[in-house]
N, C-alpha and C positions, 0 to 999 in steps of 0.2 A: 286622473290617468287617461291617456289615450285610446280610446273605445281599439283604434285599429289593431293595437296591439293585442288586448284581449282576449277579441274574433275568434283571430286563430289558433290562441292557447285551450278555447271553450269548443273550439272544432278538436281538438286535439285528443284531449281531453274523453270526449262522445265517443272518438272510434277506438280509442284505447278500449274503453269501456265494452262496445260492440266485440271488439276480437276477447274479452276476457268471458266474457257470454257466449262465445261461439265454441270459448275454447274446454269453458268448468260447466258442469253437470253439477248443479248443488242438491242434494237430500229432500225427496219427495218429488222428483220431477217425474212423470211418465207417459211412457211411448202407448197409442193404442195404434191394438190393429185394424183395427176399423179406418183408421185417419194414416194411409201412406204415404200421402205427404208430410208429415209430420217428422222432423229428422230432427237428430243431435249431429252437430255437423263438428270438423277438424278447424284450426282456425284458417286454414287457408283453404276449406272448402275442398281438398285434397279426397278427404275419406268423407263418409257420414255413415250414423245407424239409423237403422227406420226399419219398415217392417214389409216385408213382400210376402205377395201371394204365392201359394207354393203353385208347385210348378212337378210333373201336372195338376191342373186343377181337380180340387175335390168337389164332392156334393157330401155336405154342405162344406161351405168354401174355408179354408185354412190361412194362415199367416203365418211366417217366420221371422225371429227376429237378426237381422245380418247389417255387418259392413261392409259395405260398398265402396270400390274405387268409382272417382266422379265418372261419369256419364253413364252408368248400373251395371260395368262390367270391369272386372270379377267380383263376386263376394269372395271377400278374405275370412270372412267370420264368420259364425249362424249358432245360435240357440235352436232350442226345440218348439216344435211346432205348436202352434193356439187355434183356437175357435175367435170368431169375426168380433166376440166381446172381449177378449183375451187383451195383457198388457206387459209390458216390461217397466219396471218400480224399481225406481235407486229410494230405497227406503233411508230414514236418520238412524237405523240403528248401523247401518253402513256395508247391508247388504243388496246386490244388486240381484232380482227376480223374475222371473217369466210365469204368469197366470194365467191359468183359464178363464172364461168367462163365468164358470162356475167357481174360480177363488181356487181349486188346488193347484199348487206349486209344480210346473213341470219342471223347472230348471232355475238353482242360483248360484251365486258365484260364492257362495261358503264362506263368508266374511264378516258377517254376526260378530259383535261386540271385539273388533277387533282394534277400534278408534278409526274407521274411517272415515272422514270431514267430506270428501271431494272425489267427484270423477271427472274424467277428460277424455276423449279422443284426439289424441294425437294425430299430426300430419303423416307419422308414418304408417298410419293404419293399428294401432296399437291403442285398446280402450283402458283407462289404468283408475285401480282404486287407489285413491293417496292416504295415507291421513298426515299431520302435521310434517314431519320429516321426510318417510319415504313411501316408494312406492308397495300397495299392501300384495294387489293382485292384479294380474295383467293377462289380456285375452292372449299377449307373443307366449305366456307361459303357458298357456292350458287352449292350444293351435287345437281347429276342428280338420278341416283336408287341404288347408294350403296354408306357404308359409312364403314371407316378401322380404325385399331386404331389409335391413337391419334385427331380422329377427332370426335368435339363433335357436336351433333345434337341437338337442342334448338326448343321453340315454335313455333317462326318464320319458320321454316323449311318442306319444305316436300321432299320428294321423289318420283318421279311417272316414271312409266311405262304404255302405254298404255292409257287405262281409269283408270287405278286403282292407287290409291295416300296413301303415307303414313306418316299422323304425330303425333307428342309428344304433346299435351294438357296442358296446364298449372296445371290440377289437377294431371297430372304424368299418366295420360291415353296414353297408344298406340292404335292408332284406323288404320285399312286398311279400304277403299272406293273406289264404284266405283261410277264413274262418279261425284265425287266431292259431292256426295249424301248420296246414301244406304250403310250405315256403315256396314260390315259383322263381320269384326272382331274389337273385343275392351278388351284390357288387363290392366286391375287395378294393382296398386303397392297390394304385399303382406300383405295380411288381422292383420300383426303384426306392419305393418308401421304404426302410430299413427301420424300424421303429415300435417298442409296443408303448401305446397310446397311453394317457392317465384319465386323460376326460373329455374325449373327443367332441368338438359342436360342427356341425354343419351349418351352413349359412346360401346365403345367394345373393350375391352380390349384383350390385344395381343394373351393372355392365352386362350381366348377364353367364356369369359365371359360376358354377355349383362349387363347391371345395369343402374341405374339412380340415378344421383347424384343432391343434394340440398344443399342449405345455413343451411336449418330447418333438414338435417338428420343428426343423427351423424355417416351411414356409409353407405354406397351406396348401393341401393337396387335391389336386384339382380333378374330380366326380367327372363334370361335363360343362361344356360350353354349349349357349344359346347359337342357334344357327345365326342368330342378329350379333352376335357380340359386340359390345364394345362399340352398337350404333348407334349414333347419337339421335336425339330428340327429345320431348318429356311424355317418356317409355315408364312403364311400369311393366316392369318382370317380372313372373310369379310362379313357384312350384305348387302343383292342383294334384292332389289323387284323385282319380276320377269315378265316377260310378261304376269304370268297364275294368277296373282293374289296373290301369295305367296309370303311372308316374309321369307327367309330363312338366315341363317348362312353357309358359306361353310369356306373350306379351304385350299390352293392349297402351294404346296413343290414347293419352288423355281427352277424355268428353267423346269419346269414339264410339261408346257403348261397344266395340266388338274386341275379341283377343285372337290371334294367330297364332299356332302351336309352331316349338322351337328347339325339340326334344323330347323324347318320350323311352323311357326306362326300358319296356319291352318292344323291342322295332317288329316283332311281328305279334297283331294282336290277337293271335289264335291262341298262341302259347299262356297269354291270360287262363290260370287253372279258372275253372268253372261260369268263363266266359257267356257260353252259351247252357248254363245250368246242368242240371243231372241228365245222362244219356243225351247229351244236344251233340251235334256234332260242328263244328267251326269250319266256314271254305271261305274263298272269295269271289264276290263277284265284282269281276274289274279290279279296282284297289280297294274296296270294302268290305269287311269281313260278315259272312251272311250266316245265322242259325238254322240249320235243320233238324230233323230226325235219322238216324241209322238206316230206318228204311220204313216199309208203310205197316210194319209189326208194330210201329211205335206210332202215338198222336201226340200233336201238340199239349205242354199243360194245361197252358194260358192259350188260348187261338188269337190273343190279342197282344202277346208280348211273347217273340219268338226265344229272348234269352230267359224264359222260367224253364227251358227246358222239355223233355220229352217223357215220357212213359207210357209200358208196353201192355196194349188192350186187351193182351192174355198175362198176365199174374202165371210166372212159372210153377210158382204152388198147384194151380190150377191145370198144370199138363205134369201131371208128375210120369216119367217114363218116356215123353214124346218132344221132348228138348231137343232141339239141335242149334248147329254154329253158325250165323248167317258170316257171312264175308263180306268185309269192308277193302277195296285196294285203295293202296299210297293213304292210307291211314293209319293215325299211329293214338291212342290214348295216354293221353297225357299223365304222366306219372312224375312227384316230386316225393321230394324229404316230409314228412317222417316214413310215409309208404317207400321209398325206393329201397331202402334197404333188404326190407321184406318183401317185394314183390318180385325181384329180379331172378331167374333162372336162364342157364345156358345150356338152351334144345334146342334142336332144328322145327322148321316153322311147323311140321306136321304132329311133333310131338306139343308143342303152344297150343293146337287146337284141340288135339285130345285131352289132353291134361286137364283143359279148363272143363271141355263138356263132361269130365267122367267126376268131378270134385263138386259137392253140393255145393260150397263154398263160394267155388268162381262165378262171377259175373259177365267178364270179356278178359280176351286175351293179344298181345300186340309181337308179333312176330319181326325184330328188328333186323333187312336187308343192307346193314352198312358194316357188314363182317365184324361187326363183335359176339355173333352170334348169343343175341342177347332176348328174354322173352320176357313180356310182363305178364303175371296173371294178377288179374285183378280182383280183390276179394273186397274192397272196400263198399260202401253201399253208395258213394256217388262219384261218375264216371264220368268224365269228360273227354271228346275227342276232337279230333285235327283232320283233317285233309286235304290233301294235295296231289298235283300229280308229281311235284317235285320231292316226295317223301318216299324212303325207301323202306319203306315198312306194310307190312298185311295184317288187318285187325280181326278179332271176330268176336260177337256178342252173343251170347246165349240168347233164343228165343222160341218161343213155342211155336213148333210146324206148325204148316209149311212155309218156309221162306216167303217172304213178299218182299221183294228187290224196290227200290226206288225206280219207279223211270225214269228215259233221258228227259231233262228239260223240253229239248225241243220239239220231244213226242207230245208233252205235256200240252203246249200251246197249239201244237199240229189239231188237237183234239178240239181243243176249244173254239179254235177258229174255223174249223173246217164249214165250207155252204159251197153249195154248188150256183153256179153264173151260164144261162143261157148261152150257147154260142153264137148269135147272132148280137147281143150288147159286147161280148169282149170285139168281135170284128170292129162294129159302130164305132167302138171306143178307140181302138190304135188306128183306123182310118182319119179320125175326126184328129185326134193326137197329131199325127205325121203331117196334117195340113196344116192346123194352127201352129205348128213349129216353123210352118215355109214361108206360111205368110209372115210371121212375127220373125224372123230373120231377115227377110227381103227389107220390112221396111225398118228393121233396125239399122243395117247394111245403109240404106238409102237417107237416114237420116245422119249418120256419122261421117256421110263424106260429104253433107252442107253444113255438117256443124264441128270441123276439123281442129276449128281453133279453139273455139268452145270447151272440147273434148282434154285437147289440151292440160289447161287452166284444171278442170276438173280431174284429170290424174295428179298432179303436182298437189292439189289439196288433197284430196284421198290417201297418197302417198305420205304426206304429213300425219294423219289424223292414223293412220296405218303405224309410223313409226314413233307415236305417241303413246301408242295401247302395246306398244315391247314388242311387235311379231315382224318379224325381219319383211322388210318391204324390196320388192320384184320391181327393180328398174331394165329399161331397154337401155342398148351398147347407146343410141342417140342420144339418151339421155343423158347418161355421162358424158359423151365427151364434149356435150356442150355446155355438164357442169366443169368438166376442167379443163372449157378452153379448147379442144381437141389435145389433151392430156400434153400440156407445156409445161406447167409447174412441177416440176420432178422433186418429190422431197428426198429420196434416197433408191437405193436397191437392195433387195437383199437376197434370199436362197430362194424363194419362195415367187421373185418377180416384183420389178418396180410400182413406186407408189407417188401418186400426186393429190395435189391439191385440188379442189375440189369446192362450189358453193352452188346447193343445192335449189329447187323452185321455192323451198322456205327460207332461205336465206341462210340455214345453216351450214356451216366449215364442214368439211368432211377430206377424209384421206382415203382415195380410192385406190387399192391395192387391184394390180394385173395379174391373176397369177399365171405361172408358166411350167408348164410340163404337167398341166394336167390330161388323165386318161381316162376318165368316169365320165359316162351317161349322164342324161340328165336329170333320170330319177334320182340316184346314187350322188349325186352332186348338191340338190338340195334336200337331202336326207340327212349329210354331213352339215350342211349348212344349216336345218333347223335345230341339232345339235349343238354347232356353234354359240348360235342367237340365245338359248336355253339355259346358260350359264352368265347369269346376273351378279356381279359382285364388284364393290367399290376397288377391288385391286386388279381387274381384270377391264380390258377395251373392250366398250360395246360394238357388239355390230349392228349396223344401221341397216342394211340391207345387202342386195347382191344382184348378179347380170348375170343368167344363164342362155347365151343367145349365141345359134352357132357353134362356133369353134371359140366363143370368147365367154371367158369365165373371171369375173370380177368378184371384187369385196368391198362395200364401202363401210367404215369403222368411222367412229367421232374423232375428232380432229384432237391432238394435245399440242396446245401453246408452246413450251416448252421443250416439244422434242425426245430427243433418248439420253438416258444415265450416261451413256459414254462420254457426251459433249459436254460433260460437268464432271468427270473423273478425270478425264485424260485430259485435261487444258492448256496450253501453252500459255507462257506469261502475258505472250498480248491478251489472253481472253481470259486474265484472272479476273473481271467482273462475274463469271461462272462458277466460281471453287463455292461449292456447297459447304456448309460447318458442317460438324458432327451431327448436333442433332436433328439435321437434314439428311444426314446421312443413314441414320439408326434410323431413322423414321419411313425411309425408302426400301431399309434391307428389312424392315419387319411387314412390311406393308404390300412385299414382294414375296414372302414366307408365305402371308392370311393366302394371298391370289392362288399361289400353285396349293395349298395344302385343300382351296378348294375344288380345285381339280383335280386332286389327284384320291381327294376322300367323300368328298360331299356333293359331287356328282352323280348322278343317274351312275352310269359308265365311268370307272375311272380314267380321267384325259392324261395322256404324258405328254409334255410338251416336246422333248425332241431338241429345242433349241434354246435353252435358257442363258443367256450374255448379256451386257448394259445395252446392249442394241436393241435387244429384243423386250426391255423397261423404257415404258415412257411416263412422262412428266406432265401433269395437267397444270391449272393455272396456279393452283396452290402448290403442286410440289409433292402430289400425292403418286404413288407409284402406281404402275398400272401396267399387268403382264399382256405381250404383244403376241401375236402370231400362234395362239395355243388351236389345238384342233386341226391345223392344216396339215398335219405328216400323212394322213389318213388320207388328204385329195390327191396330194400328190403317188401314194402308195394304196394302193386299192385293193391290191391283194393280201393286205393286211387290215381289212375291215373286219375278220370276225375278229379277231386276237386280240387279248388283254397286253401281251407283247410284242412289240416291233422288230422284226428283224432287217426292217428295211427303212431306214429314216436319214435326217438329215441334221447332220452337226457343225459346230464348230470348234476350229482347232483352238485348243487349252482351254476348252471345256466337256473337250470328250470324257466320257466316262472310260474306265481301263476295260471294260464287257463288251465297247463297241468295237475295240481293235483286235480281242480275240474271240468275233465271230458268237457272242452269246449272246440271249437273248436283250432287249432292252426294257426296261420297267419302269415306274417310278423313282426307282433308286437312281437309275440314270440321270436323272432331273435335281435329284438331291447333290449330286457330287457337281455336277454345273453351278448350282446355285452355290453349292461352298467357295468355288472361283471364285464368281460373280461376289461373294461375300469379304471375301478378301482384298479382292480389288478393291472395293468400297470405302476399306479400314487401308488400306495403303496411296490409292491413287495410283498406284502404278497396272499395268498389263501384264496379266500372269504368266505369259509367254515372252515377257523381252527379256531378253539377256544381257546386264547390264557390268561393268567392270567392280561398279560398288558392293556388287554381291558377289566378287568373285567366278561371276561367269556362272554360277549354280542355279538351278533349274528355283525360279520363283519360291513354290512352296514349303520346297525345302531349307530354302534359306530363313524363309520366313518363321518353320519351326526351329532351325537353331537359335534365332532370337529370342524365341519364346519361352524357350528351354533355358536359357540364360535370363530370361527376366528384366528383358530387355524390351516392352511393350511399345513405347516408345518410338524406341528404332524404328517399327513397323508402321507406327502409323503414320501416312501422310506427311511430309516433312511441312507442308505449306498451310498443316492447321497447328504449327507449333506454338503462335501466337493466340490462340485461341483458347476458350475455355470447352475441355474434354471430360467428361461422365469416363474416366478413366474403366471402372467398375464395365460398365455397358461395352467399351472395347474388348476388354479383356473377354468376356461373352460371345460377345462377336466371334473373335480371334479362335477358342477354343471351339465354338459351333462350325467355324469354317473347317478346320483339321479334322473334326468327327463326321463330318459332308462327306472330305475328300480320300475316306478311309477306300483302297482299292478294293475290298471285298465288301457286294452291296450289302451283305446281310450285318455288317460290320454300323453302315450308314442310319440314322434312327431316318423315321419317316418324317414328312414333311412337317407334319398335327405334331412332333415331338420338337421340332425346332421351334414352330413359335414358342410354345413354351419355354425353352430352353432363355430362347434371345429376351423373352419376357422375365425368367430368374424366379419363372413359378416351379419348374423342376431344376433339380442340382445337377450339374456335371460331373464326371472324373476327367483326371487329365485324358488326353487321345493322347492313341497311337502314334509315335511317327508317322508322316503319309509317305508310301512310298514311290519310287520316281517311275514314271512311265511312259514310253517313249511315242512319243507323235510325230508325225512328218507335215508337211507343208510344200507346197509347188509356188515359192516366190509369193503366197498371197493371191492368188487366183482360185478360183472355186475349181475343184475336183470331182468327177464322175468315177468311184470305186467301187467295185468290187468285193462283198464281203468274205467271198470265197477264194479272195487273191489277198491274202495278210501280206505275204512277203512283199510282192510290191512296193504296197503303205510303208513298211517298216524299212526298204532300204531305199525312199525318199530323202534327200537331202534336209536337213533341217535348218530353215531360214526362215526369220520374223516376216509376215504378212503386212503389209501394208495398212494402215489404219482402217477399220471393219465399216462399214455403212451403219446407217440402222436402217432396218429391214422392213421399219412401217414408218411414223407418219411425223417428222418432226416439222417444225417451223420453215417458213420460205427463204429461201435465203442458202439454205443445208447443202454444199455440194454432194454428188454421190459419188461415193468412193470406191475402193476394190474390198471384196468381199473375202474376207477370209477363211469363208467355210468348205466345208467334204460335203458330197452327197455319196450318202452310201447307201445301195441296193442288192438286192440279189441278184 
């Protein structure tokens, strides 16, 4: 026989062999903790067990035994702790064991004579006893504080860290606990689930999605989305309870060693019952949440771990008769189930603090200022609190006279730092200062105007390495318009001010937006602008930077290839090379849903856009959508910077919402009913506002729902993808999402975070309402300065179809600009 052939049958053969070793654990293998390198690995090296030192470290030092996603972050597993001779033993009689170094058994997997032959760790992180047939026992059944995908979590199940536990309820309730008690947090399924459950499992899908699935749903109902959803990469997403009490989602890039949180159960972590231990009180410093004591009546437990909590260095026992109430303000003590029932009384704040001090019983008491006239007395013997100055509540804790108040903070440091400084070093000091500043400017000064070109070179890199690390980079007016030429490549115009082409000292594309009619300062202009830059997401244009100089205020945004949605909806036959299919199409309006729902929910500040139209969607090289001109209503309108709503912005006609014409406020619901348009047009191809004889002359929408109503799906879509292959199902979705956009009462409209879901078919619909007709005006297509306090005007404007709309930012060269079809409305 031919050796050559062999070779590779005997190569084959070896690594077969190598993954079936990497993959089975055979009887009598075992881990020490002494040797951490030593692992049982997944067969694609995915997971491994082995053994880590704990953390923090002990004297004398400890080990635990855990699985590991690759590069040692997160543990998805863990056994009980061992001493440095300690071991973990897949013993033949077919139980798996954690020993001490002295031999007693801290922890096994209860499998004793059960026939089990074999273990494995699987690639999805899941360690399984087998014996010949099936699987006996599995670490996904008997989860320690986190759970991954493909592992379902059931009634049966909890999860704990610490004191605090977390399980799934047969009614589909998520509930967190501490102490197996005081429930603080508890999450109902979605007030649309209509259903009582039979065996509910929760899971967490790879994408990044929380949900709970049943026999009685027809589609799994969806807990929370990862702030990553649905990003691609090789991502490992994972729900962790944490030591603090918190439920979180993270997500960690393979061999990264680190994880990014991406969700978290309780968004404020003070509210965590017993956060900061007995009598602790919870605040923050900056965005972190800090433990104190009530006040200096109390000392630390621990002086070395501020969440063991406080207690009082007089024992009330010990002042029997000389008790009084210290006062805590915008404090509130945290009170849950089983206590709320029993502790709640309704008195006014001064009978809260008598009550508690004249009752041997009470401990503290929480006087609630948000008009339910609500009082806790606390009798339990561990007390947790809050505060803030954003809380409407007055606390007060029993303690033995005389009060001892906390001081201010910055009394605190005043104290510490305080020395006194010679008057004759502080002069020395700011004379010597004011010279070495004059010198060292002069020949700064003097070396910048022989090294001009130098200088140059060296902003255009800076400026790169600047707009590399995400923070919006400060170009001068020269600078542009010698990237665009002295601004000759005009890609379009829009409400907001023309935009060009653009190629920058790195060589990158760019579309530099002019804007026009702004009236803000130049603090107040880039305070909007680092707002702008601030909102990161694949659906949304980045900003690259910006020109604050003068009277001229610029924007430059990354360049999209491919231009705006309009110039591939609205196509004439010469340019049927444009006609997008459907699943370009579905994939644009969902992808244009993720962008606004992040602005309008997962924002600092919720963004309303103001202008949402195909103009205002553009098209990268793939074909990805991407929402344009968001954030600018604010430059233009300035006197609408405090407000959650607009009363003063800028739209376009047959995208207006029905609130902008009768003088009411504007909100996010505004943006939903635009995007219902925009949604429609999508699944038809046609202009919501032309008036065509095939419809009988009737106002778009409406026609479009007698279609719909007749079952007629068809009809509606796009005549020019008849030939084409249509996800009919996903139209029909569409179609019903648009009519629920465009309901004329916003509170009618679902929010933005409901539509994705909707168009995704993770939530059910009911049919919508008819939408009803609403009457718009139009000046021939030319952009309008109106009055919001002049309706009648508007309303007895002639109504004529506009001229085909621009896009308002940055398409392809070549793009003539057209007439703008939009209103600016002001106060």
């Amino acid at each position: 026989m031919d050796l050559r052939f062999i070779q590779p049958l005997l190569l084959s053969a070896v690594f077969l062999a190598a993954i079936s070793a990497a993959a089975t654990i055979s009887p009598g293998s075992t881990l020490l903790a002494s040797n951490t390198n030593q692992t049982w690995s997944s067969p694609s090296n995915i997971f491994s067990l082995h053994f880590l030192p704990s953390n923090p470290q002990t004297s004398p030092p400890s080990f635990y035994a855990a699985i590991v996603y690759s590069g040692g972050t997160p543990v998805i597993w863990s056994a009980g702790t061992v001493d440095s001779a300690g071991s973990l033993q897949f013993l033949s009689t077919g139980v798996l064991h954690l020993v001490n170094g002295s031999g007693s058994i801290v922890w096994d997997s209860g499998t004793s004579n059960r026939g089990v032959s074999s273990a494995s760790l699987q690639d999805d992180g899941s360690l399984v006893l087998s014996n010949a047939t099936s699987t006996v026992w599995s670490t996904f059944d008997h989860p320690t504080d986190t759970i991954v995908p493909s592992q379902n979590f059931t009634t049966g199940m909890v999860l704990r860290s610490g004191s605090y536990s977390f399980n799934l309820l047969s009614t589909g309730n998520l509930t967190l606990k501490w102490n197996d008690s005081t429930v603080y947090w508890n999450q109902g399924l979605n007030a649309t689930v209509n259903a009582s459950l039979a065996s509910p499992v929760l899971g967490l899908q790879s994408i990044g999605l929380l949900q709970i699935s049943d026999s009685n749903l027809k589609s799994p109902a969806v807990v929370a989305y990862s702030s990553d959803y649905a990003e691609a990469g090789d991502i490992l997403r994972y729900l962790k309870l944490e030591s603090d009490g918190n439920l979180r989602i993270y997500s960690s890039s393979r061999s990264s060693g680190s994880s990014t949180q991406r969700w978290a159960a309780v968004e404020d972590q003070c509210e965590v019952f017993a956060y900061c231990g007995n009598y602790g009180i919870c605040s923050y410093n900056d965005s972190n949440p800090v433990c104190g004591c009530p006040s200096e009546n109390f000392e630390m437990a621990d002086p070395n771990d501020s969440r063991k909590g406080c207690k009082r260095k007089v024992d009330l026992e010990d002042c029997p008769g000389s008790a009084t109430m210290l006062q805590l303000d915008h404090a509130q003590f945290l009170t849950y189930l089983p206590e709320l029932s029993s502790e709640i009384f309704f008195i006014g704040i001064s009978a809260c603090r008598g009550n508690c001090l004249s009752s041997s019983s009470c401990l503290a008491s929480t006087s609630l200022s948000d008009g339910t006239g609500q009082c806790y007395i606390k009798t339990s013997r561990f007390i947790g609190g809050y505060q803030s100055p954003a809380l409407p509540s007055t606390s007060y804790v029993k303690v033995c006279g005389p009060v001892a108040p906390n001081p201010p903070a910055s009394l605190e440091a005043g104290k510490k730092n305080r020395w006194r400084v010679p008057a004759w070093v502080v002069v020395l000091v700011v004379l010597g200062t004011i010279l070495g500043l004059f010198a060292f400017e002069g020949g700064l000064w003097f070396w910048c105007c022989r090294n001009r070109t130098i200088l140059g070179g060296l902003s255009a890199q800076y400026a790169l390495l600047e707009y590399a690390s995400g923070a919006p980079v400060q170009f001068s007016y020269k600078d542009l318009q010698r990237s665009t030429k002295g601004f000759k490549e005009k890609l379009g115009a829009g409400g907001f001010g023309a935009v060009y082409r653009g190629i920058l000292a790195n060589k990158t594309v760019v579309a530099v937006k002019q804007l026009e009619g702004i009236e803000q300062g130049e603090k107040q202009f880039r305070m909007e602008v680092a707002t702008i830059s601030s909102t990161h997401h694949l659906n949304l244009v980045r900003l690259i930077g910006f020109c604050s100089e003068g009277r001229h205020r610029l924007l430059v945004y990354e360049f999209m290839k491919n231009g705006s949605l309009d110039n591939f909806l609205f196509v004439t036959e010469e340019q049927s090379g444009k006609l997008l299919n459907w699943e370009y199409r579905f994939n644009i309006a969902l992808g244009t849903a993720r962008g606004i729902t992040y602005l309008h929910e997962e924002c600092r500040d919720c963004i309303v856009h103001c202008d949402i139209k195909p103009e205002n969607i553009l098209l990268d090289e793939n074909y990805i959508a991407k929402v344009s001109d968001f954030g600018l209503a604010k430059l233009i309108n300035p006197k609408d910077h405090r407000h959650r709503t607009l009363t003063s912005v800028r739209g376009t006609r047959g995208y207006l919402a029905p609130e902008w014409l009768a003088n009411l406020p504007i909100t996010s619901k505004s943006d939903v009913y635009s995007y219902g348009m925009v949604l429609l047009e999508i699944v038809s191809g046609r202009r919501n506002f032309d008036v065509l004889d095939d419809r009988n002359r009737k106002k778009f929408s409406n026609w479009a729902y007698e279609e719909f109503e007749k079952g007629n799906i068809r009809g509606i879509i796009d005549k020019r993808l008849n030939d084409q292959e249509i996800d009919m199902e996903q139209v029909k979705r569409a179609i019903q999402v648009s009519f629920w956009c465009i309901q004329e009462q916003p509170s009618q409209r679902p929010t933005m975070g409901k539509v994705v879901q909707m168009l995704e078919g993770i939530t059910e619909m009911e049919k919508p309402p008819a939408p009803k007709s609403t009457t718009e005006g139009s000046v021939s297509g030319t952009s309008t300065y109106l009055s919001s306090n002049n309706a009648s005007t508007f309303s007895a404007v002639a109504a004529s179809p506009p001229g085909q709309s621009s896009s308002s930012s940055f398409q392809t060269s070549g793009v003539p600009s057209q007439t703008s079809g939009e209103f600016e409305i002001a106060e």
